[in-house]
C-alpha positions as CSV (number, residue, x, y, z in Angstrom):
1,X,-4.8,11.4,20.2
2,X,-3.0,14.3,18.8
3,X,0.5,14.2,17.8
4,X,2.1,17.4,18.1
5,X,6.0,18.1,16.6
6,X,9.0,19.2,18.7
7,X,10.7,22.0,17.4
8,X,13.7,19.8,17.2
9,X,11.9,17.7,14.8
10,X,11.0,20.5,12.5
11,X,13.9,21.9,12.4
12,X,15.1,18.7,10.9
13,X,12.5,17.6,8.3
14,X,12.5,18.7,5.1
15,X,9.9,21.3,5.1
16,X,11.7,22.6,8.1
17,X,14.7,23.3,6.4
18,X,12.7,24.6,3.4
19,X,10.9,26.8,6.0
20,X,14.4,28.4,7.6
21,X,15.2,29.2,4.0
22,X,12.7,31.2,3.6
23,X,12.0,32.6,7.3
24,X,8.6,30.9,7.4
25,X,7.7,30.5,10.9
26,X,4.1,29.2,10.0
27,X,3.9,26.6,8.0
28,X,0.6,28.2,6.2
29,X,2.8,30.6,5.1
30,X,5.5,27.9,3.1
31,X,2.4,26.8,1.3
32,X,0.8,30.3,0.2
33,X,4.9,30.7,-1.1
34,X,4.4,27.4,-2.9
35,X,1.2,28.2,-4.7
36,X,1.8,32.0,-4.8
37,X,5.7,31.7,-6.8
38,X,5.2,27.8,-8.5
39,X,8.3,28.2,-10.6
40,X,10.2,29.2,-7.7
41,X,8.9,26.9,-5.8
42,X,9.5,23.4,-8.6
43,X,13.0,25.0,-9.4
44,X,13.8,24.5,-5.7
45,X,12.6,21.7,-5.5
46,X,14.4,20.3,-8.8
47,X,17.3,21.5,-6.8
48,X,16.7,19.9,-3.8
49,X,16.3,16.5,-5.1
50,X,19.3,17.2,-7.8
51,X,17.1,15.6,-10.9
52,X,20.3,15.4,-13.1
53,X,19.9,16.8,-16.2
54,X,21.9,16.6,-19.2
55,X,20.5,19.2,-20.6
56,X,19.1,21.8,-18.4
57,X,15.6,23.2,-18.7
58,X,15.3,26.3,-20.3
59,X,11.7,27.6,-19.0
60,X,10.8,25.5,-15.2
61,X,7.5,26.2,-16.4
62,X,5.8,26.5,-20.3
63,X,2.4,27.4,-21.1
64,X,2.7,28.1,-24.4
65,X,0.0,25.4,-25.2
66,X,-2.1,26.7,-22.4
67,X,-2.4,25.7,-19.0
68,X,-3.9,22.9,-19.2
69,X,-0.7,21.7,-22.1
70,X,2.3,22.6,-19.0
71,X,5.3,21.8,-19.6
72,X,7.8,21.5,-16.9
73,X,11.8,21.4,-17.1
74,X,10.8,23.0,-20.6
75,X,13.8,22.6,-22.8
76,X,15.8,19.5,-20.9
77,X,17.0,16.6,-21.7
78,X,16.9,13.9,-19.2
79,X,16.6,10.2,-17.9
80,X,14.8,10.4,-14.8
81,X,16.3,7.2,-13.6
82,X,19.7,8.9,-13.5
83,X,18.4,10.3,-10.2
84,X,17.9,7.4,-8.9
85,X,21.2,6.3,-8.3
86,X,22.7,9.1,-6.1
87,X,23.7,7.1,-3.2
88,X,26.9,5.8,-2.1
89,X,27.4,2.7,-4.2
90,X,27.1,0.4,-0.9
91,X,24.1,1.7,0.4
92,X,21.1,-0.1,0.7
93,X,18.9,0.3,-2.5
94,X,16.2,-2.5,-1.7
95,X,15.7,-4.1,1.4
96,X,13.3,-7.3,1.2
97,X,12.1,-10.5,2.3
98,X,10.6,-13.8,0.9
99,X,8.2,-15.6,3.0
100,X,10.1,-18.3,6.1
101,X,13.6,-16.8,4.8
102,X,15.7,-13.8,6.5
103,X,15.8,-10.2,5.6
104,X,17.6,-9.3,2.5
105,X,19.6,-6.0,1.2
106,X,20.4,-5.1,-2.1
107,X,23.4,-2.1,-2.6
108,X,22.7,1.1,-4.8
109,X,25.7,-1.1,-6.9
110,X,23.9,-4.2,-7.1
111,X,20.5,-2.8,-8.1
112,X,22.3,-0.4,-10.8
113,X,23.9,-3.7,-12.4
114,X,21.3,-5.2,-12.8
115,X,19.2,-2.9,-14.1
116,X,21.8,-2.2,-16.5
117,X,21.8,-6.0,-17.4
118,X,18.2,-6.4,-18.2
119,X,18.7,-2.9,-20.3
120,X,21.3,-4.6,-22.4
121,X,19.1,-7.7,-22.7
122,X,15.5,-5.4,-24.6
123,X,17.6,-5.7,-28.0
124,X,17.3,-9.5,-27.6
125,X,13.8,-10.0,-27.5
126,X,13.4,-7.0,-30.2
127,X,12.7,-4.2,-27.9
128,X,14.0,-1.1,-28.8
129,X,13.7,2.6,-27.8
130,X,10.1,4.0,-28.0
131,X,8.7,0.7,-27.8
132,X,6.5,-0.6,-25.1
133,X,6.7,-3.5,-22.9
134,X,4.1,-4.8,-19.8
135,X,4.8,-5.7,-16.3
136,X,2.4,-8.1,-14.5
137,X,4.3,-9.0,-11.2
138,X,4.0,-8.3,-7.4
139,X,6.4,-5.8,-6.1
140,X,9.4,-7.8,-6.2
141,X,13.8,-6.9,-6.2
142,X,13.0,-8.2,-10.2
143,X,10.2,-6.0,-10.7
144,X,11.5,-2.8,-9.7
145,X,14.4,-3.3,-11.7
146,X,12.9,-4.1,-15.2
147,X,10.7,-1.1,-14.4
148,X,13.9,1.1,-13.6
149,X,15.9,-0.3,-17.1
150,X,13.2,-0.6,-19.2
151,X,12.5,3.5,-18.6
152,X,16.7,3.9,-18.7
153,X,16.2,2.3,-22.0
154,X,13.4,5.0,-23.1
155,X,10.8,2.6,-23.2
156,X,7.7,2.5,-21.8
157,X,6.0,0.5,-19.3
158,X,2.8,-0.7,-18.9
159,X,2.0,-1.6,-15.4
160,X,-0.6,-4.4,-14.7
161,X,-2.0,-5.6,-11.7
162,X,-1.2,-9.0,-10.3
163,X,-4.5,-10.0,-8.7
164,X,-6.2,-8.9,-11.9
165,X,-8.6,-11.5,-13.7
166,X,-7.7,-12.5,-17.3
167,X,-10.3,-10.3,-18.9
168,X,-8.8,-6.7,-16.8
169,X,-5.4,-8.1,-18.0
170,X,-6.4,-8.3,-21.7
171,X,-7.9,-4.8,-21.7
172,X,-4.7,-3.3,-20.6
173,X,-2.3,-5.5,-23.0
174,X,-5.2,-4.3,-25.9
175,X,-4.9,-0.7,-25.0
176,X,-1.1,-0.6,-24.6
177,X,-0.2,-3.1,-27.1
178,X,3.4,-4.5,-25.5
179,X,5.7,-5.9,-27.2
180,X,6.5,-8.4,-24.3
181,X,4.9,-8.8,-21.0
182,X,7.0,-9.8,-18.0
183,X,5.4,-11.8,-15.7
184,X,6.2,-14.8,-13.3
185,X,5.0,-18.4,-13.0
186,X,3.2,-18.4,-10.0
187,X,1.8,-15.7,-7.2
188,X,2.6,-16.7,-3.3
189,X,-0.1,-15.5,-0.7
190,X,-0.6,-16.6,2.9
191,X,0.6,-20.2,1.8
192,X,-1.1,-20.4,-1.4
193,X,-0.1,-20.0,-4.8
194,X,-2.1,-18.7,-7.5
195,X,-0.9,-18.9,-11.2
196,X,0.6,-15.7,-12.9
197,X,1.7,-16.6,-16.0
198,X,-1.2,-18.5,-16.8
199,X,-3.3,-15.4,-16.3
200,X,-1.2,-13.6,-18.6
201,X,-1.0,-16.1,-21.5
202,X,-4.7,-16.5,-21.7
203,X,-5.0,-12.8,-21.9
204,X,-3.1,-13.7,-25.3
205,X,0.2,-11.7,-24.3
206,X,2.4,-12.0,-27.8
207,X,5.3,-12.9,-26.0
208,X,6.5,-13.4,-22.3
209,X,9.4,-13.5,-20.1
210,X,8.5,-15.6,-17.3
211,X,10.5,-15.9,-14.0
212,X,10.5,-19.6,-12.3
213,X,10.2,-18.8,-8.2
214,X,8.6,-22.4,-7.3
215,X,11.7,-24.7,-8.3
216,X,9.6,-27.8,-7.9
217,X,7.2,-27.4,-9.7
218,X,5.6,-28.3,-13.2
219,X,6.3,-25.1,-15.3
220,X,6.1,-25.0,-19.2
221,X,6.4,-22.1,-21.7
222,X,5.1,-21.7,-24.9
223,X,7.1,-21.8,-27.9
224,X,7.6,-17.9,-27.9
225,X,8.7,-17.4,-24.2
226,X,11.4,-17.2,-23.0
227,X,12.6,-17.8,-18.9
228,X,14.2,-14.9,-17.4
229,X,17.5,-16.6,-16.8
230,X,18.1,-17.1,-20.7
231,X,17.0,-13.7,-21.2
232,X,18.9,-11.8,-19.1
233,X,22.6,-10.2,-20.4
234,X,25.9,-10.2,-18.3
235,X,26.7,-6.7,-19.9
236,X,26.4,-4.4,-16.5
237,X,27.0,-1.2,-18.2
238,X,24.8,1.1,-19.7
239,X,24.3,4.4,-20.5
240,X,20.2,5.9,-20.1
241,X,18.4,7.0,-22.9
242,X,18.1,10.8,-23.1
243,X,14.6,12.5,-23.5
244,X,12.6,15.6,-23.0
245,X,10.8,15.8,-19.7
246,X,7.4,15.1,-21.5
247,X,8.4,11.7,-23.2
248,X,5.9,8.7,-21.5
249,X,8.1,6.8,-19.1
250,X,5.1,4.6,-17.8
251,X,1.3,4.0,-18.6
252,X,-1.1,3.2,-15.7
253,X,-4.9,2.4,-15.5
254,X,-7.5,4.2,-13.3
255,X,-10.9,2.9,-13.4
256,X,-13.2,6.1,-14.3
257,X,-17.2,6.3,-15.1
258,X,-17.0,4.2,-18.0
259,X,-16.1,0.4,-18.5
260,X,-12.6,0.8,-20.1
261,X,-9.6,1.9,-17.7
262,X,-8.3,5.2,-18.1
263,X,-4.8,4.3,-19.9
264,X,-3.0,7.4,-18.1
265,X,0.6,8.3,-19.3
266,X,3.6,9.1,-16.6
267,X,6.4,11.0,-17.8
268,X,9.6,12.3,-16.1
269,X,8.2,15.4,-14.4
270,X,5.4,12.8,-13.1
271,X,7.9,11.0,-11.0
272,X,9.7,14.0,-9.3
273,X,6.0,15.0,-9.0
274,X,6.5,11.3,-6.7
275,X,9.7,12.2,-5.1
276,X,8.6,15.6,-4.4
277,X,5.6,14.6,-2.1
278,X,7.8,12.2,-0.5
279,X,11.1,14.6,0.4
280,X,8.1,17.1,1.4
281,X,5.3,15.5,2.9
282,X,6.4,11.9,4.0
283,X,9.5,13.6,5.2
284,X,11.9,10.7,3.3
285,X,15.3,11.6,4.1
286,X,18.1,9.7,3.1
287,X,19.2,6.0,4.0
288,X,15.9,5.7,5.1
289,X,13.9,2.6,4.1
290,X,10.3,3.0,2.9
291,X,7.5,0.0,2.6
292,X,4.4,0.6,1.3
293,X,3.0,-2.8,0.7
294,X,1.2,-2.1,-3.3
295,X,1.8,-3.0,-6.7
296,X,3.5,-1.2,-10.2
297,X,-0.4,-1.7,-11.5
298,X,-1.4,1.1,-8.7
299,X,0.1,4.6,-8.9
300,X,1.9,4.1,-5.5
301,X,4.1,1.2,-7.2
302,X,5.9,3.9,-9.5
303,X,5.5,6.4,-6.4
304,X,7.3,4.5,-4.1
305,X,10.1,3.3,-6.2
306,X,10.8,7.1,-7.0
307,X,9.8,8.8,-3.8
308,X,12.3,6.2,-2.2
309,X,15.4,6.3,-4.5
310,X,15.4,10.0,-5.9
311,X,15.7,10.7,-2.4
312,X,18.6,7.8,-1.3
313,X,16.2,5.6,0.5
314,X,15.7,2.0,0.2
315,X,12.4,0.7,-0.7
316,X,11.3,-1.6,1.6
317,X,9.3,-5.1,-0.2
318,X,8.0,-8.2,1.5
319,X,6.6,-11.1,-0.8
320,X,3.6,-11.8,0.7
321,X,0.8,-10.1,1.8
322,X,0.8,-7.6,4.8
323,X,-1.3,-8.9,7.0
324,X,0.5,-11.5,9.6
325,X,3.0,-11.2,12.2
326,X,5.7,-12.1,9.7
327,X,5.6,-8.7,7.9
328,X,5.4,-7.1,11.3
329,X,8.9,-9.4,11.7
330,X,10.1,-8.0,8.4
331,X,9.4,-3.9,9.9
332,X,10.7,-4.5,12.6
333,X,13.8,-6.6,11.2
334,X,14.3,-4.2,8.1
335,X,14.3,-1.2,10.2
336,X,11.4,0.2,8.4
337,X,11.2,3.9,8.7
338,X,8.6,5.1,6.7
339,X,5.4,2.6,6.5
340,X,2.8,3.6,4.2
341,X,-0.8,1.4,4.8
342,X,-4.1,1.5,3.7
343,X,-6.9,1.2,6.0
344,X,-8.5,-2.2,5.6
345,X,-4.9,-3.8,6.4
346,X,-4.8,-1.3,9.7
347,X,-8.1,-2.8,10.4
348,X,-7.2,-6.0,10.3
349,X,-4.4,-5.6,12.3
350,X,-6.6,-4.1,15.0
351,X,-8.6,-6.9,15.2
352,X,-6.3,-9.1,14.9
353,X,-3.8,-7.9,17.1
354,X,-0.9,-9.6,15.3
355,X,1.7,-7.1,15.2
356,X,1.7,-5.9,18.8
357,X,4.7,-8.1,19.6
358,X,7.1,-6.1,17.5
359,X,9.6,-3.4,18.0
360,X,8.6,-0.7,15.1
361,X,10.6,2.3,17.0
362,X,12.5,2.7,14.0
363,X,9.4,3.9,12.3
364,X,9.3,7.6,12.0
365,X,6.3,8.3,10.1
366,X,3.4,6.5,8.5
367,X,1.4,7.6,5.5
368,X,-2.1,6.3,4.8
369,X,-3.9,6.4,1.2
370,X,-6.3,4.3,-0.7
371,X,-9.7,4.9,1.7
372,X,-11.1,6.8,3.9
373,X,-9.5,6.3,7.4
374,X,-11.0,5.8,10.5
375,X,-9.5,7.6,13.7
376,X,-10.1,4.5,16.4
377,X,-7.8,2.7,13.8
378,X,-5.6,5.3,12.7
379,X,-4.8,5.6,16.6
380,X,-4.3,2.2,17.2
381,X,-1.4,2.5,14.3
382,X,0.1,5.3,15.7
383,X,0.6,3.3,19.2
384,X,2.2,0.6,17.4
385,X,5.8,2.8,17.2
386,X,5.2,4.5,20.3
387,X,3.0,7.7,18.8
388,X,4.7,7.9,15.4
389,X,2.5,10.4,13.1
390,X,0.2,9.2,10.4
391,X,0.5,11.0,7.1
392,X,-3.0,11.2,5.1
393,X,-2.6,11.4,1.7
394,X,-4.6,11.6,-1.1
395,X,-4.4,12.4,-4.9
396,X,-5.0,9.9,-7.7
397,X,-2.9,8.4,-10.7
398,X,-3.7,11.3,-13.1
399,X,-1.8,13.5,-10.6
400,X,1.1,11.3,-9.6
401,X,1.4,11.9,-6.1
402,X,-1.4,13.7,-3.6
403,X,-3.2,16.9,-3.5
404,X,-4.4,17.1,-0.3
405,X,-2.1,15.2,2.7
406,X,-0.1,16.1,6.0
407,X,2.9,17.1,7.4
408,X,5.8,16.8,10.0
409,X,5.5,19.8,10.8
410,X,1.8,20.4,12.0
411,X,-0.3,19.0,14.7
412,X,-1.5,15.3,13.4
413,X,-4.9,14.5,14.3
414,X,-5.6,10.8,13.2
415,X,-8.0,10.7,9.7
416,X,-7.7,14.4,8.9
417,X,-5.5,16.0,6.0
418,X,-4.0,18.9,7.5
419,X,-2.4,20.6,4.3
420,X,-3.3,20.8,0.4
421,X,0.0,19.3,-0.8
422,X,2.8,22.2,-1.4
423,X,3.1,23.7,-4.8
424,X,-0.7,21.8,-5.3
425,X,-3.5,24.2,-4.6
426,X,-7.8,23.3,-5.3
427,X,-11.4,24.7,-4.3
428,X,-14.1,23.0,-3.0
429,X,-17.8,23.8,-4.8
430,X,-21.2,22.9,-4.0
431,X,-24.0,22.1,-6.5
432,X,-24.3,25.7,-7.5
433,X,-20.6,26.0,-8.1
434,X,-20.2,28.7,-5.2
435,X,-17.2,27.9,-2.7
436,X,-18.1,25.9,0.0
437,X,-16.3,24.1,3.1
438,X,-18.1,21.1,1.5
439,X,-17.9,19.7,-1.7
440,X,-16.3,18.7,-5.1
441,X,-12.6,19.5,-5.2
442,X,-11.6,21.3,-8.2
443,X,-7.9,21.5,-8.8
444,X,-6.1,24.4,-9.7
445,X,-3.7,23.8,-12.6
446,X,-0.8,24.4,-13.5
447,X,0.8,21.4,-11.0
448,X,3.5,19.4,-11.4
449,X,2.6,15.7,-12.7
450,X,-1.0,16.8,-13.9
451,X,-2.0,14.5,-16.9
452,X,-1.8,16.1,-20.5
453,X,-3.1,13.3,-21.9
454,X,-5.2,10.0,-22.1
455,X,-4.2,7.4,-24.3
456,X,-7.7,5.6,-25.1
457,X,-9.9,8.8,-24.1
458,X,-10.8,12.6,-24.9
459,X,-8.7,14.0,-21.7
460,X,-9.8,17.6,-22.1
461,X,-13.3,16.3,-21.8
462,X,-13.2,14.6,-18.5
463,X,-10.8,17.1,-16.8
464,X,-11.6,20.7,-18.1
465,X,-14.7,21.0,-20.2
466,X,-17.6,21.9,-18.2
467,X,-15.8,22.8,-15.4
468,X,-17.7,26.0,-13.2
469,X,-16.9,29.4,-13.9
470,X,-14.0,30.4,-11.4
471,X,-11.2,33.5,-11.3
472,X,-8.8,30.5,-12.3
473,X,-8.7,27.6,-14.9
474,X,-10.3,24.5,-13.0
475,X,-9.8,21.0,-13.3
476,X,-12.3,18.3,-12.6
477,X,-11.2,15.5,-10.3
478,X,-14.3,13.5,-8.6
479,X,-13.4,13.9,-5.0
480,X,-15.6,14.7,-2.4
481,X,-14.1,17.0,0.5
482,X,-15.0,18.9,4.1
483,X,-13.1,21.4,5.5
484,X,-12.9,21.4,9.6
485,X,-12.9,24.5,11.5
486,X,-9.3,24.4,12.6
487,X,-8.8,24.3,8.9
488,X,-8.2,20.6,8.4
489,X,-10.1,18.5,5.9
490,X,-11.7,15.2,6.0
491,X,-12.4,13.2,2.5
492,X,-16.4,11.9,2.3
493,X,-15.8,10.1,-0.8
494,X,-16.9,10.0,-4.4
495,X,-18.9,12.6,-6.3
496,X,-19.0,10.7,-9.6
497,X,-19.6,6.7,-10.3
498,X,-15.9,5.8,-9.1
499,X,-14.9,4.1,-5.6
500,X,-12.2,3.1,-3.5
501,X,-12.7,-0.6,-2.9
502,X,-9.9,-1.6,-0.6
503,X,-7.3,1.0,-1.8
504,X,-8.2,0.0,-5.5
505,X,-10.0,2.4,-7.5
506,X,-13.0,0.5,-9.7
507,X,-15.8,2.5,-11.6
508,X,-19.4,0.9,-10.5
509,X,-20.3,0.5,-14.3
510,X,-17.2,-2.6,-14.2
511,X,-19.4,-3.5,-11.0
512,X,-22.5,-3.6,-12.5
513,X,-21.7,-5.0,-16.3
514,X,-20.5,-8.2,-14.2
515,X,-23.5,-8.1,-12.0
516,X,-26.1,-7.7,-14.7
517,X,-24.7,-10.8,-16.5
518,X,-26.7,-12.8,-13.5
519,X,-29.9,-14.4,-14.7
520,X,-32.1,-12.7,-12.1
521,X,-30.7,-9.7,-12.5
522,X,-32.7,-7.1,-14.8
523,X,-30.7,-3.7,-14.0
524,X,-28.6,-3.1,-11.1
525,X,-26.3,-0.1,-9.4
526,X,-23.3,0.0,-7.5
527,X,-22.0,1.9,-4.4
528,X,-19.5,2.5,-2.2
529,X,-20.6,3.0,1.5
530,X,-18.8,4.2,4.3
531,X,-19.6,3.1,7.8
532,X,-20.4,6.4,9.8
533,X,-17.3,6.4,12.2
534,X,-15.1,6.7,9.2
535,X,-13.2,3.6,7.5
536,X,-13.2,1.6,4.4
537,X,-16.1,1.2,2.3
538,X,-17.4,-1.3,1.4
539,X,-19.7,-2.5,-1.7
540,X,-23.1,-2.3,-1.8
541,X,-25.4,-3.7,-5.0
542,X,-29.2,-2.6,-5.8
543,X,-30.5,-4.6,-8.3
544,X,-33.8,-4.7,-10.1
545,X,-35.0,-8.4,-10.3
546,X,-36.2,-10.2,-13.5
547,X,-40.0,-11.2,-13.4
548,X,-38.7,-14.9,-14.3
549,X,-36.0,-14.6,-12.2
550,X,-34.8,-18.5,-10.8
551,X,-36.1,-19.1,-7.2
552,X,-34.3,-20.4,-4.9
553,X,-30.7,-19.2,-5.6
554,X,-28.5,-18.0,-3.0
555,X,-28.0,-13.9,-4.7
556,X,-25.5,-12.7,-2.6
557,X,-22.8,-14.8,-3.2
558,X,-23.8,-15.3,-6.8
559,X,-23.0,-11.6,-7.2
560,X,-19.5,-11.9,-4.9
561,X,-18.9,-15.0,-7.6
562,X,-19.4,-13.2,-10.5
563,X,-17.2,-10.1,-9.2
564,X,-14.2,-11.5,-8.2
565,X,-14.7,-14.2,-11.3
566,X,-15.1,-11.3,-13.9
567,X,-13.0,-8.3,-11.9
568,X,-10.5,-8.9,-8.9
569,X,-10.7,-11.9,-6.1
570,X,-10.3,-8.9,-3.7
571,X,-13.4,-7.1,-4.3
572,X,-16.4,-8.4,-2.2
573,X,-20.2,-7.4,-2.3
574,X,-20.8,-7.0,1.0
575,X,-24.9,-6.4,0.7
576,X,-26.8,-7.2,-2.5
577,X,-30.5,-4.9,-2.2
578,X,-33.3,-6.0,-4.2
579,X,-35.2,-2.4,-5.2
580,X,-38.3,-2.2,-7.7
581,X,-36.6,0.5,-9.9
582,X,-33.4,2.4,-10.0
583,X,-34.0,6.1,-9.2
584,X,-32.9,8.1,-12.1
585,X,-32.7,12.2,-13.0
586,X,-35.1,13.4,-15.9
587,X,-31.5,12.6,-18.3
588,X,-32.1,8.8,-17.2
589,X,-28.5,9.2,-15.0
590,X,-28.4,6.9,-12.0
591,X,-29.1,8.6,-8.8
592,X,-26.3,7.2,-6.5
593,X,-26.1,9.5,-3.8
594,X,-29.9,9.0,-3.5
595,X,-29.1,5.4,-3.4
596,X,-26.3,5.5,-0.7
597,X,-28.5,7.5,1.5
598,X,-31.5,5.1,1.2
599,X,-29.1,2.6,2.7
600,X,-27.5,4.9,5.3
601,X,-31.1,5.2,6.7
């Protein structure tokens, strides 16, 4: 199934218009513009989007430090939440729903009170400007706004997963070092409840603000603590926080080659980087209202919040997982327009069939990121809102938004990437570093909401050192790619020891340090393996036994214990492969790709 756009529909998308602008009849063209004039290019965009400035930039673009140092809107000053609210105060900012209870809208005017209520409310619990402070909650109307005021405040944000395990959650509050964590008492899913603030106190959070969402039940703080409704101030006025464009606005985690997260800091450019993708790619107009069921801990948290409201949408948030007919209720009764999914929940959907009985016509476009797709599915999505295009889109927290994705304007064939994302441009090399139309991607800085830095690690040495010799800079970024012959691409995974497990980026040495904790475990190695029509991967374990092992112990689900114990309840071991040794190079390096082809056989 190929969908194919109406003239009438490109001439009004976004990249349309950008495209009459210019007199681009091809869209190939727009994106050989983007690359071809980038300061052009981000200072229309800026434009486009009206990021208010209070300052304005001096230089779109300085290099001054070098290329891989860029600093966009050089010279500003600037609160990137201020772009935010550009709305009519009674439009819809946030439309949600709890679980058993009716849709729910929140006005521009509502959400900007509050916000500016919890920004007059840091002082009281000692946080000032330049401080940091943590967020472990699901994707809630309270959530977004802490993280809204707490950057209008010019503080920081450390953004924690809610599924994470107390250890994960301790390594992020070690590396970040809040000065207050907000959290909640409890976490609802498919009618269970798992504790949240629990979690967060035995991760030995210094203090917390805790919001009480189960009324009848047993909930007790520590002497330190403090409950949301004594914290929070009636002041609803506030003023943001000026800044330059390169002051850290959020810190997020990505899972590289070694144990210890990447601590990755977003600044202001970062999140127009977000917006950008959406008014371009995801063709997010305004009043629109985008879901993209995630959390602040992932990238697309802080992406939806910003591709949403810096272009007048409302962000769309049901509080419970995605995967029953009562979200499908909630898309169709929230007049979802823009539906972002990863593939596992598009699978389960299929198989389930459970949102077939819904009206989703007022979806105009999906987007689809996480894991590699698989087409049977990715048409089956597009059928549920009557053919309605699925944008593939892929890039990773150290780029805040994609680099390689679709458009609105092109022909959309299901699991392919049909564009690299505008203004974003990247070669693909083979082993001996010659171009290829398959291999590692290599992005091509300058870009917009590129990392300059790493909090906890040397970031020139994973991105740029090393790189191949090429007529541009390169930067290193652990994708694998193929490009089609009508010029499309297809993503084939991993080149480095990093995988996708269920839209959550984990590096197999977290896998493995859990698994060789097992007592008939002498070494082992992870992989991610990818069924050969395309979909989700899933996680496969070789292990190396001990020659005292224990008999007579069930392996497999030890291992899928020990996992979701140690590192998230949502990753499973789906095969665990007993192997006499681990095949290594002469530098004693696992050999995964070795591995994952032993098991494709």
């Amino acid at each position: 199934m190929t969908w194919i756009p109406t003239k009438e529909h490109i001439k009004k998308s976004n990249i349309g218009k950008l495209m009459q602008k210019h007199q681009f009849s091809a869209y190939k063209d727009l994106w050989t513009w983007s690359v071809k004039n980038k300061e052009t290019f981000w200072e229309e965009t800026v434009e486009s989007l009206n990021i208010i400035q209070d300052k304005k930039y001096k230089q779109i673009l300085n290099i001054d430090d070098g290329i891989t140092q860029a600093k966009w809107l050089f010279g500003a000053k600037l609160n990137i939440i201020d772009s935010c609210f550009q709305n009519d105060d009674n439009a819809n900012a946030i439309v949600f729903q709890k679980p058993n209870e009716k849709v729910q809208k929140v006005t521009q005017k509502e959400l900007e009170e509050l916000v500016n209520k919890i920004a007059n409310s840091f002082p009281n619990i000692k946080v000032q400007k330049g401080d940091t402070i943590a967020i472990d909650l699901p994707m809630t109307l309270e959530c977004v706004a802490i993280y809204l005021a707490a950057i209008k405040a010019g503080v920081k944000v450390a953004t924690i997963v809610d599924s994470f395990t107390p250890k994960e959650i301790k390594v992020r509050l070690n590396l970040t070092q809040p000065k207050v964590v907000f959290t909640q008492d409890f976490l609802a899913r498919a009618h269970k409840t798992f504790p949240l603030y629990d979690k967060v106190v035995e991760a030995n959070a210094d203090k917390i603000v805790a919001i009480k969402t189960i009324k009848n039940k047993d909930f007790k703080l520590r002497n330190q603590d403090v409950f949301w409704d004594d914290f929070l101030s009636e002041n609803t006025n506030f003023t943001s926080v000026k800044q330059t464009p390169q002051n850290c606005i959020t810190i997020l985690f990505s899972s590289g080659t070694t144990g210890e997260p990447k601590a990755i800091p977003w600044n202001h450019t970062t999140a127009i980087k977000a917006a950008s993708d959406g008014f371009y790619h995801q063709n997010i107009q305004q009043n629109d209202v985008v879901c993209w069921p995630t959390n602040l801990g992932w990238m697309m948290g802080p992406w939806l919040i910003f591709a949403a409201l810096v272009n007048k949408a409302a962000i769309g948030l049901y509080y419970d997982a995605p995967t029953g007919a009562d979200f499908g209720e909630f898309v169709q009764n929230g007049k979802v327009t823009m539906l972002g999914v990863i593939p596992s929940i598009v699978k389960h959907w299929k198989n389930s069939a459970c949102m077939e009985s819904f009206n989703w016509d007022s979806i105009k476009n999906y987007s689809s990121t996480g894991e590699v797709s698989n087409p049977t599915e990715m048409e089956y999505l597009m059928r549920l809102a009557n053919n309605k295009p699925v944008i593939e889109y892929c890039g990773g927290t150290e780029i805040g938004g994609g680099y390689v994705t679709s458009s609105v304007v092109q022909e959309n064939i299901p699991s392919t990437f049909s564009t690299k994302a505008l203004g974003s441009d990247f070669v693909l090399l083979d082993e001996n570093h010659q171009e290829t139309n398959k291999g590692e991607v290599f992005l091509i800085p300058p870009i917009m909401g590129l990392s300059t830095e790493l909090l906890n690690k040397n970031h020139q040495k994973i991105y740029y050192d090393d790189t191949p010799k090429y007529h541009q800079m390169l930067r290193r970024h652990g994708d694998e790619l193929k490009q089609l012959e009508n010029g499309c691409f297809k993503i084939l995974g991993r080149v480095d020891d990093a995988m996708n497990l269920g839209g959550i980026k984990v590096s197999a040495t977290q896998i493995e340090e859990a698994i060789n904790q097992l007592g008939f475990v002498l070494e082992s190695a992870a992989i991610a393996v990818a069924p050969k029509d395309g979909g989700p991967a899933k996680l496969v374990v070789f292990y190396v036994e001990k020659r005292d092992a224990i008999p007579n112990v069930d392996r497999l689900k030890t291992a899928q214990k020990i996992v979701k114990t140690e590192l998230n309840p949502l990753f499973k071991v789906a095969d665990l492969v007993k192997i006499e040794a681990l095949p290594r190079t002469a530098s004693n390096k696992i050999m995964r790709r070795k591995l994952r082809d032993t098991y494709k056989s």
